[in-house]
Structure formats: structure tokens, C-alpha cells
C-alpha positions as CSV (number, residue, x, y, z in Angstrom):
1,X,176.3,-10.4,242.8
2,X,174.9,-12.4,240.3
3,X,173.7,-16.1,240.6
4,X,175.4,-19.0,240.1
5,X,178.7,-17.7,240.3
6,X,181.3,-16.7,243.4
7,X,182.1,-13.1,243.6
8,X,185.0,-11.5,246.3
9,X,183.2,-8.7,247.5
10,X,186.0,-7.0,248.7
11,X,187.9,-6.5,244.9
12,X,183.9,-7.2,243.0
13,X,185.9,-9.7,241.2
14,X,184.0,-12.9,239.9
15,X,185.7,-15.8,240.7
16,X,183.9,-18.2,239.4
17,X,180.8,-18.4,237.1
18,X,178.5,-21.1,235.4
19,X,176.8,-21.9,232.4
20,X,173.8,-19.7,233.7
21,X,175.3,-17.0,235.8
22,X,174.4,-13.3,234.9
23,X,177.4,-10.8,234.8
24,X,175.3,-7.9,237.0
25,X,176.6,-4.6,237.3
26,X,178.7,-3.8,240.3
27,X,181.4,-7.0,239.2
28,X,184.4,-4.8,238.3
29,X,186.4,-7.9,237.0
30,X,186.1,-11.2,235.7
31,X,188.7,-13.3,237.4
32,X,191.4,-15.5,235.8
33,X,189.5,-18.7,234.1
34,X,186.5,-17.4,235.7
35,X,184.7,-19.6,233.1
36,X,186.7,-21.9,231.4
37,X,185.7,-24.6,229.5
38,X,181.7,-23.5,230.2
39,X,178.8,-24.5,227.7
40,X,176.4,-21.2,227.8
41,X,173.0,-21.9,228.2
42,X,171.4,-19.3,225.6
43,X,168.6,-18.2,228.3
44,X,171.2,-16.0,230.3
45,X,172.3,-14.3,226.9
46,X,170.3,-11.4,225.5
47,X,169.5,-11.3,222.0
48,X,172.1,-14.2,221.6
49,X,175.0,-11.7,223.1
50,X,176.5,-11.9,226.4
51,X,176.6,-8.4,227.5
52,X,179.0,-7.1,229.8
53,X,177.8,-4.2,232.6
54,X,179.8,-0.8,232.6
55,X,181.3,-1.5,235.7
56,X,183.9,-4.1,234.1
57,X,186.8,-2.6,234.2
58,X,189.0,-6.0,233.5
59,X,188.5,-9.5,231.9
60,X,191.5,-11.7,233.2
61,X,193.0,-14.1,231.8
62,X,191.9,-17.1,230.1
63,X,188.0,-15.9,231.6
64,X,186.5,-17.4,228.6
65,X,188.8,-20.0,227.3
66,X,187.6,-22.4,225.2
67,X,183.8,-21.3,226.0
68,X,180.6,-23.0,223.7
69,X,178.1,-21.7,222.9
70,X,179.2,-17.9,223.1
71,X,178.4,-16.3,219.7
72,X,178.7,-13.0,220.4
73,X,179.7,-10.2,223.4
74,X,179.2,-6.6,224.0
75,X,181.8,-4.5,225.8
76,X,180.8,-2.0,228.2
77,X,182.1,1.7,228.4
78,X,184.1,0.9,231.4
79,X,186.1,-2.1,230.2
80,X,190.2,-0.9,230.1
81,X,191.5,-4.2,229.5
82,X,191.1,-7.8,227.8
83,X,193.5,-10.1,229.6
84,X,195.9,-12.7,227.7
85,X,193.7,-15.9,226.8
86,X,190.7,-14.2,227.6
87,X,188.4,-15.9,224.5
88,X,191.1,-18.0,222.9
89,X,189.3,-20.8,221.6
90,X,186.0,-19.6,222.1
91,X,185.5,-21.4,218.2
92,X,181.6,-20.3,217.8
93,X,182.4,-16.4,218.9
94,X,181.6,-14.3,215.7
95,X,179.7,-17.2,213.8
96,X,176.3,-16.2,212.2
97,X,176.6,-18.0,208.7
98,X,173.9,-15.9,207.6
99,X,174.3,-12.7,209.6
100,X,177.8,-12.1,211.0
101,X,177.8,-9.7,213.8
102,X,180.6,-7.4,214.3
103,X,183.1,-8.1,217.3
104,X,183.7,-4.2,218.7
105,X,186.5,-3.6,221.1
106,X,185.6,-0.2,222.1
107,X,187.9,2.8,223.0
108,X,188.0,2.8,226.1
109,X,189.8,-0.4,225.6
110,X,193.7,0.3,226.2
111,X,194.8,-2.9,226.1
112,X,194.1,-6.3,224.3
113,X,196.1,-9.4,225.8
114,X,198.2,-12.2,223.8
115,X,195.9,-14.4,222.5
116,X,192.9,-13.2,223.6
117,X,190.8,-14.0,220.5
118,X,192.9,-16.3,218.9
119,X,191.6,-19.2,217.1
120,X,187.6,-17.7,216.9
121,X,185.3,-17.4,214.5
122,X,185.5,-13.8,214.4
123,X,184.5,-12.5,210.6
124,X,184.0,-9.1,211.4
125,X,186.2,-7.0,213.7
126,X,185.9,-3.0,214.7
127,X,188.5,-1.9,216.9
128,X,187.7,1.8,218.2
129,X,190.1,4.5,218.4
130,X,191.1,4.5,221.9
131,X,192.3,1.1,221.8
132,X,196.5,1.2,222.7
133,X,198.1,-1.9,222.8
134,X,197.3,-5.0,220.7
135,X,199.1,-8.4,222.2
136,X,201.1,-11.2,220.1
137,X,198.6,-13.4,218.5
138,X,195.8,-11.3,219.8
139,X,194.0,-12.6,216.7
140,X,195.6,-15.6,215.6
141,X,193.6,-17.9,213.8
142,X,190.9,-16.3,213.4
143,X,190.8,-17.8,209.5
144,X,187.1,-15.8,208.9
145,X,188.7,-12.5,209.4
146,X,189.6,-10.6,206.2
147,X,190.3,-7.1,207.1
148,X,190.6,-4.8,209.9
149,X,191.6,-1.0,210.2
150,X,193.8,-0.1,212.6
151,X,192.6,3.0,214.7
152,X,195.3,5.9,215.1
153,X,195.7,5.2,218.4
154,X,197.1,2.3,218.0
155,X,201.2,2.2,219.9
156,X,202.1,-1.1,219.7
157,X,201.0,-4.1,217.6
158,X,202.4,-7.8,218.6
159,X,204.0,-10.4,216.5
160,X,201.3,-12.1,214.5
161,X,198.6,-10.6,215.8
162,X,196.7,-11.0,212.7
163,X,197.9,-14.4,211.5
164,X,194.9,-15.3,209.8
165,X,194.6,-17.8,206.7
166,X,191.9,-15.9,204.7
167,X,193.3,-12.3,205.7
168,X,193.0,-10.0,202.3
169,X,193.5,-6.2,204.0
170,X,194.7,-3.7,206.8
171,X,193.3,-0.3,206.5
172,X,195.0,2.7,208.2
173,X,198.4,0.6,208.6
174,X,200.4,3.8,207.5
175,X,199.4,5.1,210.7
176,X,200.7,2.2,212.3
177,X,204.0,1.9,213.7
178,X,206.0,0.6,210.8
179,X,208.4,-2.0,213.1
180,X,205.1,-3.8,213.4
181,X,203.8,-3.8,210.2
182,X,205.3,-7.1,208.6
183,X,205.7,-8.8,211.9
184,X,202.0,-8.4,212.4
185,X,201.1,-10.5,209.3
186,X,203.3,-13.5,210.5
187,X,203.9,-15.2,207.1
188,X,200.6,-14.3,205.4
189,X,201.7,-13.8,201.2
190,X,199.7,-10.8,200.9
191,X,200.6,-7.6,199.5
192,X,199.6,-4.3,201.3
């Protein structure tokens, strides 16, 4: 499934992929460090985005670690899970200086690993209701982001999730378990 990239047919789990390797539909995960460390060459991206099929159900840890070149992604429908790591350090994700494009983590997204976006250029976040669980530092560092609204379905938020230097506002936090709320922030002097 998909070129330049090893696939286990027996799980549909990519293994490994490469700077030019298409995510095709039928890959139900994307393996630990799957693509760590790659430099995306634009001409597998479309419309600048790597889009990810429906049939993803899982994107392990560390897939996308420290990736270049990856501005922007699009969850599919069937996506339950964003592993620890999974785009930590991906620095360029988010970053359009003159047209910032939303990162949307979908609904049918349970679960957001540790780390998984810490330390990107994210300046614009949607998380969907339907989304459960969001991991320590899940958005560490991400010093573009200034505000995000926390969907009602949200159970459990991790220490310092939204550690972010230029943070200015949480929407919907009243509806957010209130053990979480300050731990959340880390140290960020901001009032709420």
C-alpha cells in the first residue's frame, strides 16, 4: 500500500515511510516513528496538507517527530487516537505567516497523546467535541497559540497541556473539569 514506504499487511500498519510516500487508504495505522526525522517533498502533499485516509484509525508514537516541511494535516473520520510524540517538534506545522490554517482534531478523536504537538507552530487550534482525553504537554510550546475552547466532552486534561508563552484565553473551561484547570496553564500569568 502506498509507495515508498513498508506496510505489514497483516495489522495495515505502516512501518516505515519516506519523504515521498503517499498515506493510501486501506493503512489503518501509522507505526511508531514511522517517519521520523523526514523532510516532505511538497509534490506528495495536496494543496500543501498531508491528508490522512479514513481508514486511519491510529497515529503511533513519535510518527512524525521532528518532521520538515509539514505545514499542515487533515484528520480523517476514522482516526480514534494521536499517539504520544506523534508531531512533537514538527516546528513548520501550523505556519502560514500570511494565512494560518486551522489544526482540527476531529471528534472522532478520543484521545490526544503526551506531547503530541508540542513545540509546533500551531496558531490556530479547533478541537471537536468528541475529543476525550487530552495528554500532558499535548500542546507545549506551541508559543503561536492564543486560545482554544475546550469541547464538553472533554474528561481529562494533562498537566501543561497548554503551556504556551503567548497564550491569552480558554473558552468553555467551566465545562472543564476544574482539577485541571490551573494545572493545565503550567505557570502562564494569565487570568481566566
Amino acid at each position: 500500500l502506498g509507495r515508498n514506504s513498508i506496510v505489514e499487511k497483516s495489522t495495515q500498519t505502516l512501518i516505515v515511510g519516506g519523504r515521498q510516500t503517499d498515506i493510501v487508504d486501506g493503512v489503518k495505522k501509522i507505526g511508531p516513528y514511522a517517519f521520523c526525522g523526514r523532510e516532505f517533498n511538497w509534490t506528495v502533499l495536496e494543496n500543501n496538507e498531508m491528508v490522512f485516509p479514513d481508514s486511519v484509525e491510529e497515529i503511533g508514537k513519535g510518527a512524525f517527530y521532528h518532521c520538515l516541511g509539514l505545514k499542515s494535516i487533515k484528520l480523517g473520520s476514522g482516526l480514534k487516537s494521536i499517539g504520544d510524540m506523534a508531531f512533537e517538534a514538527c516546528v513548520e506545522l501550523g505556519y502560514f505567516s500570511s494565512n494560518p490554517k486551522p489544526l482540527v482534531i476531529p471528534g472522532n478523536v478520543e484521545s490526544i497523546g503526551s506531547e503530541a504537538f508540542s513545540s509546533c507552530d500551531i496558531m490556530l487550534l479547533t478541537l471537536e467535541n468528541g475529543v476525550k482525553t487530552i495528554g500532558e504537554q499535548a500542546f507545549f510550546s506551541c508559543d503561536q497559540l492564543r486560545t482554544v475552547e475546550i469541547p464538553s466532552s472533554v474528561e481529562s486534561i494533562g498537566k501543561e497541556a497548554f503551556y504556551c508563552e503567548g497564550f491569552e484565553s480558554i473558552a468553555d473551561l467551566a465545562e472543564t473539569p476544574q482539577p485541571y484547570a490551573e494545572e493545565m496553564l503550567g505557570s502562564v500569568d494569565k487570568t481566566f
